[in-house]
N, C-alpha and C positions, 0 to 999 in steps of 0.2 A: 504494500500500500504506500503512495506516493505522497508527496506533500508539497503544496505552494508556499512559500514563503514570498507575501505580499507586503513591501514597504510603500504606502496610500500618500496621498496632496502631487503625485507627480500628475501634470496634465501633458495630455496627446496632445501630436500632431503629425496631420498627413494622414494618407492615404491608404487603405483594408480593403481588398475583395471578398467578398463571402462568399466562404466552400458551398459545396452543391450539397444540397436539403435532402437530409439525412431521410427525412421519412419519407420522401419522395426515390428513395436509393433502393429503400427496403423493397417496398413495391417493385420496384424497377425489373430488380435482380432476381428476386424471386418470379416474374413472371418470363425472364429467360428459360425455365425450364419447359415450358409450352411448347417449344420446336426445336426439333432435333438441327435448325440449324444456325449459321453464329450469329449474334447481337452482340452490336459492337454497342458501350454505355461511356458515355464521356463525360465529365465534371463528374466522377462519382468523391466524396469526401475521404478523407484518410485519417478516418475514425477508426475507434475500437469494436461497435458493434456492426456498422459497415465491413470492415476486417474479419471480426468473424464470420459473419455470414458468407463472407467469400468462400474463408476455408472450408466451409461445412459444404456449398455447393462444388470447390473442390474432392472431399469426401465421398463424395456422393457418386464422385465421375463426371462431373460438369469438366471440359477441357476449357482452362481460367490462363489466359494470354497478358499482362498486364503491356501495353503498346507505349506507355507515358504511365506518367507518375498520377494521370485521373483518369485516365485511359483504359479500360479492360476487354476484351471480348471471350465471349462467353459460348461454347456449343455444348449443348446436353443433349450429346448424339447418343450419349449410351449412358445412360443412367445403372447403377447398382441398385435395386432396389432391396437385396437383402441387409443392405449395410443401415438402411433406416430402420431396421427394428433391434439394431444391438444396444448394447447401455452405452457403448458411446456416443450413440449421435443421439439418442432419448438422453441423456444428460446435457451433450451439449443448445440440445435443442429446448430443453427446458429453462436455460440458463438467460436464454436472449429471444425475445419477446414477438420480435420482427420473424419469427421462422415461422409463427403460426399460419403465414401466410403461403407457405409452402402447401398446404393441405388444396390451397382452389387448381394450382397448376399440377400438383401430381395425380389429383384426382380426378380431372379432366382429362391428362394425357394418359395417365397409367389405370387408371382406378383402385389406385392405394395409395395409403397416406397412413402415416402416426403421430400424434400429436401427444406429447406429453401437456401437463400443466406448466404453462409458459410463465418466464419470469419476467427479469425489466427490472425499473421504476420501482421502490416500496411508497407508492403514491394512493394507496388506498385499492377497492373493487377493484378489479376491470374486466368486465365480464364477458364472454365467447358465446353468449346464447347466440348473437346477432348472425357470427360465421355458422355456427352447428344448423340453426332453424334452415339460415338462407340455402347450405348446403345440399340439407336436408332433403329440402322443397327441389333442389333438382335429381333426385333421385340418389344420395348414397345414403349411406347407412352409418349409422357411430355404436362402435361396442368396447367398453371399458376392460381395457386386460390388467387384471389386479395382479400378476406377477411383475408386467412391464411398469405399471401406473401409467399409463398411456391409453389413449385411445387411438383404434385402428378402425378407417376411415374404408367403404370399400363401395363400390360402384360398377355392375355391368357397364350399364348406359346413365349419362345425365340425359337430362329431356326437358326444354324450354317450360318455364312458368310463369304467372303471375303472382309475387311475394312484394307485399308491402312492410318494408323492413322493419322491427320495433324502434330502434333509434338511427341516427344517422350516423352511423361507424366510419371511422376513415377506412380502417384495417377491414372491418367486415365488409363494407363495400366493396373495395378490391378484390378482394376474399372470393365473393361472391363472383364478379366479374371473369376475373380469371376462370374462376370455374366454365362458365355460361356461353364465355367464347366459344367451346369446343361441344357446346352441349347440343342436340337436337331439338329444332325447333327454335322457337320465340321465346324467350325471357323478358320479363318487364319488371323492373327493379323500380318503386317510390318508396318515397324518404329518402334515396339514394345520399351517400355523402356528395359534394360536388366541389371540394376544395381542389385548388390551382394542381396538387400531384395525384390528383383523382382523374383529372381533366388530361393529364401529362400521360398516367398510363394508358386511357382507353384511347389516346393519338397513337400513342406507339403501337398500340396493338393494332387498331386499323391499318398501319403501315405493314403491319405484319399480313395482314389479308383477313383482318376480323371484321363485322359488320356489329356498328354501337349509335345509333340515335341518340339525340338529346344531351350530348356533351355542354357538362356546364350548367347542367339543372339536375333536379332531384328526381327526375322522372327517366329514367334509361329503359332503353328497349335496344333487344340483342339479338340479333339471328346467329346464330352459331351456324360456325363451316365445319368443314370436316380435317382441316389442319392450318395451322401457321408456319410463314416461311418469318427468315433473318431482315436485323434491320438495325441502321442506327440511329443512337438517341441522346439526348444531349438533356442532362437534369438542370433544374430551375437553380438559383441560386437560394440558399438557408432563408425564410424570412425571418426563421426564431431567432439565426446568428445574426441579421441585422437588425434585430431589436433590441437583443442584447449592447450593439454597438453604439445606438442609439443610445441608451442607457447606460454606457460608460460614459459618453461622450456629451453628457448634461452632467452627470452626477460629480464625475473631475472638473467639471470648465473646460474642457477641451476644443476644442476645434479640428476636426476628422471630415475626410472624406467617402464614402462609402462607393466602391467601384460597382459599376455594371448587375442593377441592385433587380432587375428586370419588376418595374414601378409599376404597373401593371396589374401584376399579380399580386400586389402585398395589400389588396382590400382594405378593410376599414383603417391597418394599424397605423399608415403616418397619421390618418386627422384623430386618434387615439394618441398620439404621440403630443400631437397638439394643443389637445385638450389639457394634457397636466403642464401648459406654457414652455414646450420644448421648438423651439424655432428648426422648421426643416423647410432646405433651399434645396429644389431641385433643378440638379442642370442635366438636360439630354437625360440617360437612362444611371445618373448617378445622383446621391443625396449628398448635400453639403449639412453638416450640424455646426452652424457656426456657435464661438468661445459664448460661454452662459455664466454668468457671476449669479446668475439665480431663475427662479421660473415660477410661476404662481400658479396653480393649479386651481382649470374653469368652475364653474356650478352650473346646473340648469338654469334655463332663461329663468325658474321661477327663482332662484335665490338658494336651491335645495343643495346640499353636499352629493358631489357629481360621482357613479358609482360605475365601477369598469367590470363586466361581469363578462365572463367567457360564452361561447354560443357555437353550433356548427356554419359553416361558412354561408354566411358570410360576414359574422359575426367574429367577435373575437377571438386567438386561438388559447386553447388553457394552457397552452405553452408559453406564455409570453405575460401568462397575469403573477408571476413571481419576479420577474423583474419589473413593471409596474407597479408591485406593491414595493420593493426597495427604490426606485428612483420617487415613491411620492415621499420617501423620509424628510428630503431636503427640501423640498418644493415649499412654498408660502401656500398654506392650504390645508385640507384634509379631505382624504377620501374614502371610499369604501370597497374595498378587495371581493367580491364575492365567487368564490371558484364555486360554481355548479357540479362539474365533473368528478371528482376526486376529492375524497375527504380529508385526506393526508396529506397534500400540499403544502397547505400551510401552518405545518408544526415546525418549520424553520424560524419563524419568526421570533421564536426567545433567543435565537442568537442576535438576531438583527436589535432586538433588544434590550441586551448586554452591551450592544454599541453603543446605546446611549437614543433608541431613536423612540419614538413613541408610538406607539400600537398595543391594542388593544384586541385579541383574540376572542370574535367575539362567542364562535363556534368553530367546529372544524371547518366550515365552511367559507368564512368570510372575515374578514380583519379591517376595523377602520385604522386608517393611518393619519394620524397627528404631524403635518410636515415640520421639520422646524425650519425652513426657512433660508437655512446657511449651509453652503457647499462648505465640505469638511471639517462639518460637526460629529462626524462619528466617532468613537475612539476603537481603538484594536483590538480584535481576541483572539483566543485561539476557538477553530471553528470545523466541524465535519460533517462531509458534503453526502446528507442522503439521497439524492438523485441528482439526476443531470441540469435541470432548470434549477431547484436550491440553489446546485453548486453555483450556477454561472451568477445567480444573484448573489451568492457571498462574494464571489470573486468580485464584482461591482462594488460591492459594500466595503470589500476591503481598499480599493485601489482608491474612494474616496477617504476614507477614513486617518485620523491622525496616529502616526505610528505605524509599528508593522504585527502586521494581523498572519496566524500558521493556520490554515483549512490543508487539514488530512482527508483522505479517502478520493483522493481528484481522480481516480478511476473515473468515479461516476461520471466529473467532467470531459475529463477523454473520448466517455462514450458516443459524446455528442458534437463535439468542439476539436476542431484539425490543428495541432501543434497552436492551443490560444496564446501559451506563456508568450513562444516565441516571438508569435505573430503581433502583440501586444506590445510587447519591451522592443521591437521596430521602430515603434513612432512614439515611445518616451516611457512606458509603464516600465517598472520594477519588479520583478516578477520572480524569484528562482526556485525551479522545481528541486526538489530532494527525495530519493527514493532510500525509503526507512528499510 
């Protein structure tokens, strides 16, 4: 287990590209095993759980080419499929959360799949009815092997339905999709999720020779063909990562550029960004966050303390309401954190806390934050990081903060974030990783 050692008050400057959007990678890669021939994936991140999921579609017999350093191409001409029911890959398939989605592509193509109890995140719930039911409805079956602790997934034929999903899953969605491509008949997917690497995979797949209406809406309709051919594809850039950036880059005083941000796709979150008085300049397909000595955080037209709550898209994302709730510390204001999604999110906040900032927990669900006002008023702690979005809000926290602040466990951060220390101490942060 690794450790930051963050000395806070140094402010950026210049210029960060954001790595390509981790959750849109997942998706990606996992729907390479659809056709036995190669897709080529470029901008992919050089993250931890991105990494492993490589290896595990190496595992598996996927032939994994790396062409560049974000470059991969991918043929799963010959799949092993007895190597998915040993304790290795139900281990390591248990361990990282994104393989659940292995079950829509190998059950479409192969008609097997096993899914252990997926892990990830200790962010509370997150539940798989969505994938099981949708799956379900196109004809496979789920039977619980109490020796393996897995479920093994099996399928003569998928066959086109009509399933109105119970929520709008990012992962289920996909989940589903991939299945449906290859299934017989018509599929019609409402409530569908329809967030920008929702939108990303069912292009690529059309490029591949699948047939998907209603891209971009909650309502999809799918005729399934009888195979996909290769193709390449090019992933969006992080919006989490540049929210994140956005949120160093008020909370230091900074002045930072944000490269090739593709502004388009990043929905509600700049006038989200705006609302807690963050000044963002956009030039071409890039953001300027110009130098902030402070920021005051809006209300409703009525006067009311203005409240940032997470939603599917096109709403905000619950990835991005923990660094929201640390950049209101500083802000002239107070507002109200309400995570809908996950109940365990925000039990970070006693550290944020300890810094000196004011909040008030008010369930697991929701935290009002008290700003105080002044860029580097935080003091330093020592700090550890239980998931990926915490971490990158401590890490925020400490890089504003006076003194030097130690967050252990940056695993987590790794899992999400492409060499940040480095990429960070570039344009002025202080940053040194130490592996305990």
């Amino acid at each position: 287990m690794s450790t930051f050692i963050v000395e806070g008050g140094h402010r950026l400057d210049g210029e960060i590209t954001p790595q390509g959007a981790k959750n849109e990678a997942l998706q990606i890669l996992c729907a390479t095993l659809l056709t036995p021939d190669k897709v080529t994936v470029e901008n992919i991140p050089d993250i931890l759980d991105i990494n492993n999921l490589i290896s595990m579609l190496c595992e598996m017999g996927v032939k994994v080419e790396k062409i560049s350093p974000n470059t991969y191409s991918f043929q799963a001409s010959d799949i092993n499929l007895d190597y998915i029911t040993t304790p290795e890959y139900i281990k390591k398939s248990a361990s990282l959360r994104g393989s659940v989605m292995f079950v829509g592509p190998m059950v479409a193509r192969f008609g097997y799949a096993v899914l252990p109890k997926p892990g990830g995140d200790k962010i509370g719930r997150r539940r798989l009815d969505t994938h099981f039911i949708g799956i379900n409805k196109l004809g496979a079956e789920f039977e619980y092997n109490t020796e393996q602790h897995a479920y093994e997934i099996r399928a003569n034929e998928l066959k086109g339905t009509y399933m109105l999903l119970d929520e709008a899953s990012v992962t289920g969605t996909a989940n589903i999709i991939m299945a449906a491509v290859l299934a017989k008949g018509t599929t019609t997917i409402y409530n569908a999720a329809c967030e920008p690497y929702i939108q990303q995979l069912c292009r690529m797949l059309c490029r591949m020779g699948a047939k998907i209406e209603g891209i971009g809406s909650n309502l999809l309709t799918i005729h399934g063909v009888e195979s996909l051919h290769g193709t390449t594809h090019r992933i969006l850039p992080d919006m989490i990562e540049i929210g994140s950036f956005i949120g160093m880059a008020a909370m230091t005083g900074s002045h930072i550029t944000l490269k090739n941000v593709s502004y388009n796709d990043l929905g509600i979150m700049p006038d989200s960004f705006k609302r807690l008085g963050i000044e963002l300049q956009v030039k071409g397909d890039d953001i300027v966050i110009p130098q902030h000595d402070g920021y005051e955080i809006d209300t409703f037209m009525d006067g009311s303390i203005m409240t940032f709550a997470d939603a599917p898209w096109p709403g905000l994302s619950p990835d991005l309401l923990s660094v929201f709730l640390v950049v209101a510390t500083q802000a002239r204001g107070s507002v109200l954190i309400h995570q809908k999604m996950f109940e365990s999110r925000l039990f970070f906040v006693d550290k944020l806390i300890d810094m000196g900032a004011q909040i008030i927990l008010c369930d697991p669900h929701r935290a009002a934050v008290i700003g105080s006002g002044r860029l580097n008023s935080l003091r330093a702690t020592n700090m550890v990081s239980p998931d990926i979005r915490a971490g990158i809000a401590m890490l925020i926290a400490a890089m504003s903060a006076r003194g030097t602040s130690h967050i252990h466990n940056i695993d987590q951060i790794d899992r999400g974030y492409e060499n940040i220390d480095k990429r960070l101490n570039a344009i002025g942060a202080n940053i040194m990783r130490v592996s305990n």
